[in-house]
Structure formats: C-alpha cells, structure tokens
N, C-alpha and C positions, 0 to 999 in steps of 0.2 A: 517907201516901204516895199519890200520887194514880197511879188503876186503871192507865194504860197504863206506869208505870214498874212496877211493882210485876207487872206480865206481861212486862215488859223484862227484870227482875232475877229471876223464875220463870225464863223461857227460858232467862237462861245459866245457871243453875244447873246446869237438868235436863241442858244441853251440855258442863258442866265435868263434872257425874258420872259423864256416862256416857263420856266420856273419860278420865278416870280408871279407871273400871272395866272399861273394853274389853280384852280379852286379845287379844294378838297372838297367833295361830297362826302357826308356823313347823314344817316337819318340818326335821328335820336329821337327814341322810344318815348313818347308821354308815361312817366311813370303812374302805377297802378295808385300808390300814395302820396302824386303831388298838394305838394302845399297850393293853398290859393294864395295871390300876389299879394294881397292887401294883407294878410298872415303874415307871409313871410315880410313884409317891409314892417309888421309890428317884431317880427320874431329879431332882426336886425336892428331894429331902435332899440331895444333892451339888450341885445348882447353890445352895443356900442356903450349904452349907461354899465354893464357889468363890467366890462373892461377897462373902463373911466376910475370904479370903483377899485379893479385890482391894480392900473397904473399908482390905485392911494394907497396902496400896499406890497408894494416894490421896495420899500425900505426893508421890511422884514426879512425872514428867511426865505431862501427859494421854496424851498419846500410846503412852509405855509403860503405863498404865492399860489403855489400850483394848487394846493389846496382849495384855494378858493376860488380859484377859475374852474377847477374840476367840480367842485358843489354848485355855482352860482349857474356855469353853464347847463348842468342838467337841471337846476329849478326853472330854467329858461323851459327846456324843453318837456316838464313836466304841466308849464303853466299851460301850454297851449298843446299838453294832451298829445304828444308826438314823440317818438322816437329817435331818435341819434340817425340811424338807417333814413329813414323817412326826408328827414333836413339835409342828409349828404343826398341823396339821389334829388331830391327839389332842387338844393343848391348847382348840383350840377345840370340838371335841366334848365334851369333859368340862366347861369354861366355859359350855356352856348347858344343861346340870344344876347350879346351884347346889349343889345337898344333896350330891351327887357329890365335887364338886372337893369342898367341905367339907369330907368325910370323907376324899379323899385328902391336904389342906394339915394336919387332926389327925392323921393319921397318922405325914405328915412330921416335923411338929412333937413327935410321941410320939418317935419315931426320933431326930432329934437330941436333945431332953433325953435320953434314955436315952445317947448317945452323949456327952453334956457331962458327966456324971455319973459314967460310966466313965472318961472324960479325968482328972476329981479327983480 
C-alpha cells in the first residue's frame, strides 16, 4: 500500500473511532410532574392489557380501532389521575435511563405473567 493511502486510511480510522466512542453529554431535567417508577410500571401493565384488548378488535373497522385505543388510553390516564403531558415528559425521562426503563418494562412484565397465571 503506497505511504499517502495508508495515512488516508489511518486518518479515517482514527475519525470513525473516535466517533464511535464520543459520548454525547446531555442533562436531562427531572421533570416538575414525574411519575413515580412503581406508577408508571402499573401505568404500562394496563396499557399492555389495553392494547391486548384492541389487538381483539382489529377485525373491525379502523376507525372503531382507533376508537378504542383513543377512549381506553385516556381511561388509563384518568385512573391514575395524570395527564397525557405528564406520561410523555416521565416517559421520556425514564427512556434516557435505559437500565431504569429496563427495570420498570421487567417489572411490568413480572406483573402480567403473575396476572396470566392467576387468569388460568
């Protein structure tokens, strides 16, 4: 390989690595109306059961689909006394902790098997 390719294909290497290995620093603001964790991993076990419900109702019309993702979802967020605003700014707080959501989505997921299990 002749010297000035071979310092061509150094160069971008050393610009793909450290590209790759750059961390984005971001703060992200504790919101003013975060949900508490063990809420939201109940607010997520019931929108997983509502959506089980409207996957039973995909035969029908779209329109009555959306219907009932549009009603069932806001009874979600009327049970637990919250706003649409509220759930998207917690959702997104808790989404830039992976390990976080993590632990709240296994939680979920412990919650409904334990709930599938009592069903049978």
């Amino acid at each position: 390989m002749k010297p000035e390719k071979l310092i061509y294909f150094l160069f971008l290497t050393l610009i793909f690595q450290f590209s790759c290995t750059r961390q984005i620093e971001k703060e992200v603001l504790l919101p003013d109306d975060l949900i508490p964790k063990e809420e939201m991993v109940n607010i997520i076990v019931d929108l997983r059961l509502y959506d089980a419900i409207i996957k039973t109702k995909q035969r029908k019309a779209a329109t009555e689909v959306n219907f009932y993702k549009y009603y069932l979802h806001n009874s979600i967020l009327e049970k637990y006394d919250i706003t649409r605003e509220s759930f998207e700014h917690s959702l997104t707080y808790y989404l830039y902790d992976v390990e976080v959501m993590d632990e709240i989505y296994a939680d979920a997921i412990t919650k409904l098997s334990k709930m599938k299990s009592e069903a049978e």
